[in-house]
N, C-alpha and C positions, 0 to 999 in steps of 0.2 A: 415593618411589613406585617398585613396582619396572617393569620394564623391559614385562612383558606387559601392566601397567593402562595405561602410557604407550602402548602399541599400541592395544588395545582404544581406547581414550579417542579417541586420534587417526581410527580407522576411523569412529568413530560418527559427530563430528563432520564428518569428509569423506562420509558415507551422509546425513548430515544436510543440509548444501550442497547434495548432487544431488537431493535431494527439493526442495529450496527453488527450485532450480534449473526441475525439472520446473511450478512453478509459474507460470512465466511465459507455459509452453505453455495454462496455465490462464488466466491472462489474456487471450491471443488469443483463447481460445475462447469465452469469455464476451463480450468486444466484439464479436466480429465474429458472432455467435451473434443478440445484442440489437442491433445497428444495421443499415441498406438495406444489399441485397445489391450497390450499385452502388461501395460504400465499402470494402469486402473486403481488396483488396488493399493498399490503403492501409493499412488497419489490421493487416493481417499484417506490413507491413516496418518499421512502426512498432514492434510490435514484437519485432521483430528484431535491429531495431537499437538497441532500447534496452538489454541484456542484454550485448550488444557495446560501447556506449558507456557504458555504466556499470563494467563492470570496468576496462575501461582508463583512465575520467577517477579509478577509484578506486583503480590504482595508482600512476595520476601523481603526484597529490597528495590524494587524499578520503582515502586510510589515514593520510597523515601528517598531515591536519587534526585526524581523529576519533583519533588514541590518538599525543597528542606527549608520553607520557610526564614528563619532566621541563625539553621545550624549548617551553614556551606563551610565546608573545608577549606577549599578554595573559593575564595569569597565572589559570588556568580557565576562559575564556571566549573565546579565539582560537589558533588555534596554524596552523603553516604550513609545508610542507616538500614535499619530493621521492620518491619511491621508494616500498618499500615495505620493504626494510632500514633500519637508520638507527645516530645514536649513542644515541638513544630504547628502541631496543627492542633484544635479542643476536639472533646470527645462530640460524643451523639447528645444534640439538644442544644450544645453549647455555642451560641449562635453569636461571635463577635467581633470585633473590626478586624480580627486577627485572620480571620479565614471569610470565603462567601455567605452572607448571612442569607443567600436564597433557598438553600440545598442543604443536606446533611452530606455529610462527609462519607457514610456507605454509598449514598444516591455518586457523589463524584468519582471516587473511587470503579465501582459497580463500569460506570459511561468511562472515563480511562483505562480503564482495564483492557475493556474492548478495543480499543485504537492500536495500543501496545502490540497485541496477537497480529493485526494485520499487515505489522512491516515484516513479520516473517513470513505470513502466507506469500506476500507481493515476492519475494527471495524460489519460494519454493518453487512455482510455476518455470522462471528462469532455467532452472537447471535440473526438471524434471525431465526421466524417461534415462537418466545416467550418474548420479549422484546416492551414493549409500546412506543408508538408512540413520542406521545410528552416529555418524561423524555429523549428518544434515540436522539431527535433532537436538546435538549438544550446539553446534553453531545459532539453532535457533533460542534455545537457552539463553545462553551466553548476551546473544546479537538484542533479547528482548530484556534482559535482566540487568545491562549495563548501556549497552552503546544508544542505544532506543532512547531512554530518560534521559542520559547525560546532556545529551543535544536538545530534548524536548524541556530540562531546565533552565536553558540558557533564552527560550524566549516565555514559555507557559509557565514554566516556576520561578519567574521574576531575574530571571539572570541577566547576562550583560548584553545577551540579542536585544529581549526589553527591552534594557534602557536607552540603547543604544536608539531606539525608533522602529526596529524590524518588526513587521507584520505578516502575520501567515493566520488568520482566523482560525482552520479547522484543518490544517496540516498540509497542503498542498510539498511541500519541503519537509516538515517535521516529521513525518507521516510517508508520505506516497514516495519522494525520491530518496527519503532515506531507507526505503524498502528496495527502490529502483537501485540506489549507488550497491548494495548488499547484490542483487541479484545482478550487477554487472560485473561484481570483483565474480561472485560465484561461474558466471559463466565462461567467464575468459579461464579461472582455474582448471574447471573441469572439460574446458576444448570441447567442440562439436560433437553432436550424436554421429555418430558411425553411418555414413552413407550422405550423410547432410552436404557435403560438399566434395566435388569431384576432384580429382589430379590435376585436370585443368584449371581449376578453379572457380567452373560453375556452381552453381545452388543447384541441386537437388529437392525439392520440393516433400517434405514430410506431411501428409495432409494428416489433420484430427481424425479419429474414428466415430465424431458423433457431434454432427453441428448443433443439430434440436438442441444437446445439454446445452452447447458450451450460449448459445443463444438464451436456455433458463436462468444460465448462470449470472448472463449481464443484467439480464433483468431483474434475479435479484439483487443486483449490487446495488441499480439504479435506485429500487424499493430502497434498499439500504441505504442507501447516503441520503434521504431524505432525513432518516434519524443523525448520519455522520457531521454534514450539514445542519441542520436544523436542530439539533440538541447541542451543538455548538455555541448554539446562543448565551445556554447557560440561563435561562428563565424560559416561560411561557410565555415571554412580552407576545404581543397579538402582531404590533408591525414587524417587529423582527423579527420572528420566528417566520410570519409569510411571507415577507420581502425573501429571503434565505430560501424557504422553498421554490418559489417563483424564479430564481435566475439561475438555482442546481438545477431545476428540469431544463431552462430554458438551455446552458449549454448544455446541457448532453443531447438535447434534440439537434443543435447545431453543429456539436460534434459528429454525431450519425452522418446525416445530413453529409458534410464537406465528403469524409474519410469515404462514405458510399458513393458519393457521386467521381469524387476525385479519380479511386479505384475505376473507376467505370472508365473514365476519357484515357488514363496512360494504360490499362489492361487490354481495353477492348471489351472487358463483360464485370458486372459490378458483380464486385467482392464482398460478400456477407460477410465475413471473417473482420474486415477489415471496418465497414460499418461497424460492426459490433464493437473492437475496439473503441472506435471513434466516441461512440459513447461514453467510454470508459474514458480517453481523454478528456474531451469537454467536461465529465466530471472532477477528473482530476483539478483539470485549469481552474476553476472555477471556485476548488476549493479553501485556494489561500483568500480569495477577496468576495465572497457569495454578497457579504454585507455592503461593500463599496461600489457597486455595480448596477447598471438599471438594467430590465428585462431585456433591453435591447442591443446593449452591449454584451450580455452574455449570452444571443440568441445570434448574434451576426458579425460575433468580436471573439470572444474568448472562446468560446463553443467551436466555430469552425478554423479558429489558427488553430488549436489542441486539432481535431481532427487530421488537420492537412496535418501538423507536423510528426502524428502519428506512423500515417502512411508514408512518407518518406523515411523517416527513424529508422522501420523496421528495414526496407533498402536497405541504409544507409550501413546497420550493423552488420545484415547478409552481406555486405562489400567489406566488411571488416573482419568475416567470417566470425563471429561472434554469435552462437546459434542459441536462441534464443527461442523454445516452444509454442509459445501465449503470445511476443510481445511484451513482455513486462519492463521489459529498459524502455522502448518506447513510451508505452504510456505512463508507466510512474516516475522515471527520471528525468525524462522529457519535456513529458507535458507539466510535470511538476514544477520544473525549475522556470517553466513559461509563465504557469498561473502565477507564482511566486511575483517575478518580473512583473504581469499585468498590474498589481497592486501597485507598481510605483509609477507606472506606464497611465494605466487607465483608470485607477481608483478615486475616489472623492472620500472624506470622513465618514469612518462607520459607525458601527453600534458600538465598538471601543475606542476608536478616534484612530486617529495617525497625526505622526508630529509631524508631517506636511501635506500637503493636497498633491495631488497625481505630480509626478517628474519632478529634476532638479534633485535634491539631498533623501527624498524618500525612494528614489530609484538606485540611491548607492546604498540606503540602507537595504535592501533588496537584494541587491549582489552580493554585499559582506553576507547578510545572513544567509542567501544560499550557497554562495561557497563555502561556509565555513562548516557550515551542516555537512554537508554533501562529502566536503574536503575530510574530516574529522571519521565517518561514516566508512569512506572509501579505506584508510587508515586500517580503520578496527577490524572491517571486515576481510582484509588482506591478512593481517593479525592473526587471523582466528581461523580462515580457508588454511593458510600457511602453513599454520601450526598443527592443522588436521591431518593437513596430507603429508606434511612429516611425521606424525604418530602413527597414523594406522589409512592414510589412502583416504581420501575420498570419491574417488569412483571406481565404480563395479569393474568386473571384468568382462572382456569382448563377448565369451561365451553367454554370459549370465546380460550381457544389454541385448542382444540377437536374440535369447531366447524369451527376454521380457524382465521387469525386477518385480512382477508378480510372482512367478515361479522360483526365480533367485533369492528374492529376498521374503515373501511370507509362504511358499509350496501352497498357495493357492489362486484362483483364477477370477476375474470377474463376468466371465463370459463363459463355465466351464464347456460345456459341452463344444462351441464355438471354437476356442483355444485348442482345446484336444486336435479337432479335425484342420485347424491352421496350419498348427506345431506338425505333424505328423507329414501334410503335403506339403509345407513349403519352409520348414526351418533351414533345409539347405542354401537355398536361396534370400533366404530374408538377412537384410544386410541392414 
């Protein structure tokens, strides 16, 4: 390789990070966008700090979990270490069969980093507007520091997903439903917001207090997975870096699309909330197989099933009483375990190959790897809610969700003047 594609290769990859990066601002925006505005703040420093605590529990130890190279404990299926150097991987410069001779090892590190932080963001939204502060932040800890890699070794750090045949490109499973399975144990934990659902058993309806964010917010994530996507590549190759762009936009246009139009014929009046996700679906879908896929199956294939299966999901959990903010079981556990599936479904040989062509034995590698993920995921994160709300509770109290976890949990407002004259006229009432 000579010395300029070594350059190039390494720029992209680091433009790719801070795209992935910029994503997270997209997650704020979408949460705090779709939940009461009494909750704002809380969900801003959530996350905030998840972004913070993720690169650093993924220095400590989540890089040397997810890629131990030739020191597994359990040989493919556990590994365990310090840093983010090691005797696993060469240092800076040292470019050999041992590791990717495209990239330096800060540049890979740098772009993982980023991915880590988002299966806790994907967690937070779930169970925002009634889940405490510091129990949600050692869960995220904990969820990004161990459970995150363990799983993401078994197929990106050559483990026995790998060998086995399983494909997932850029995380559709590794990534988005192992965020989705975290924020389904979290929600079932911590039971509905207070008023969300009646004695009868209807839905009560919780609308956002600010569409415009949470609409910024998708849009930057879309911005963003062109890097999530696209820096997946793992070089500056010219067709695969475009092809990859090319079929991420194409689903998410076709996710829109479906979830928008679908909302529209069983509502009666289309649902921007619901478009919006859909986006976020078709992204999801799209990201186990971006590589395997032509523009046009992921513009009229994987794009709008993720959509539609968005918009019934969210149903489907509202009938399960499983209250859910954002949507985020829908679209990341959902749509994840669909794109996942689509690889053995509708795939052709990628930029990494598959050991077989669409259906037949690459559609069961596709099931073992997302069950096992998902299964494994579900496990930890019951583990660790369980273990919370036997020490110290993980959710607030009735008084302190009524009055906001703005006021409860930081004694400040993101709306003050706003908040004063709400709290004063209608705390009685606000349920």
């Amino acid at each position: 390789m000579s010395a300029e594609m070594f350059t190039i290769n390494n720029l992209w990859i680091m433009i790719a990070a801070a795209l992935v990066f910029v994503m997270h601002l997209g997650f704020a925006c979408v949460e705090t966008g779709l939940t009461r505005a009494k909750n704002t703040v809380n969900i801003l420093f959530k996350n905030t700090m998840i972004p913070c605590i993720g690169l650093m529990t993924y220095a400590i130890c989540g890089w040397k979990i997810m890629y131990p190279g030739d020191a597994w404990i359990l040989p493919n299926v556990f590994s365990f270490g310090f840093g983010i150097l090691g005797d696993n991987v060469p240092g800076v410069g040292e470019l050999t069969a041992k590791y990717n001779a495209g990239y330096t090892i800060w540049t890979d590190f740098l772009f993982q980093g980023m991915f880590a932080a988002t299966a806790a963001t994907i967690v937070s939204g779930a169970v925002a507007g009634r889940v405490k502060l510091a129990p949600f932040l050692i869960f995220s800890a904990l969820f990004v520091a161990i459970s995150y890699p363990i799983t993401g070794s078994w197929q990106w750090g050559g483990g026995w997903l790998s060998q086995l045949g399983f494909y997932d490109f850029a995380g559709s499973t590794l990534v988005h439903a192992v965020g989705g399975a975290g924020a389904l144990v979290g929600a079932m934990m911590l039971g509905p917001r207070l008023g969300k659902y009646a004695k009868d058993g209807t839905m009560n309806p919780i609308p956002g207090h600010s569409i415009p964010l949470a609409a910024i917010g998708v849009f930057l994530l879309w911005f963003g997975w062109f890097g999530f996507n696209g820096g997946s590549v793992l070089s500056a190759d010219a067709a695969g870096v475009s092809l990859v762009l090319v079929t991420t936009a194409m689903a998410a246009a076709g996710g829109g699309m479906a979830a928008g139009i679908i909302s529209w014929f069983f509502v009666g009046k289309p649902d921007v909330t619901m478009a919006l996700n859909g986006i976020l679906a078709g992204l999801v879908g799209i990201t186990a197989g971006p590589d395997l896929m032509t523009w046009w199956e992921s513009a009229f294939v994987i794009g709008p099933i993720s959509g539609a299966l968005v918009f019934f999901s969210v149903l489907f959990f509202d009938k399960l009483k499983i209250d859910d903010p954002v949507g985020a079981i829908s679209v990341h556990l959902v749509c994840g375990i669909f794109g996942t599936l689509a690889c053995g479904i509708f795939g052709v040989n990628g930029l990494y190959g598959t050991s077989e062509t669409a259906g037949g034995m690459q559609l069961i590698y596709q099931l073992v790897g997302a069950g096992s993920v998902i299964g494994f995921t579900l496990l930890t994160a019951t583990i660790l809610f369980g273990a919370l709300k036997s020490i110290c509770g993980i959710r607030v109290s009735e008084y302190e969700e009524i009055e906001g976890l703005d006021l409860g949990e930081h004694d400040m407002s993101a709306y003050p003047d706003f908040q004063r004259t709400y709290i004063k006229s209608y705390h009685a009432r606000e349920i």
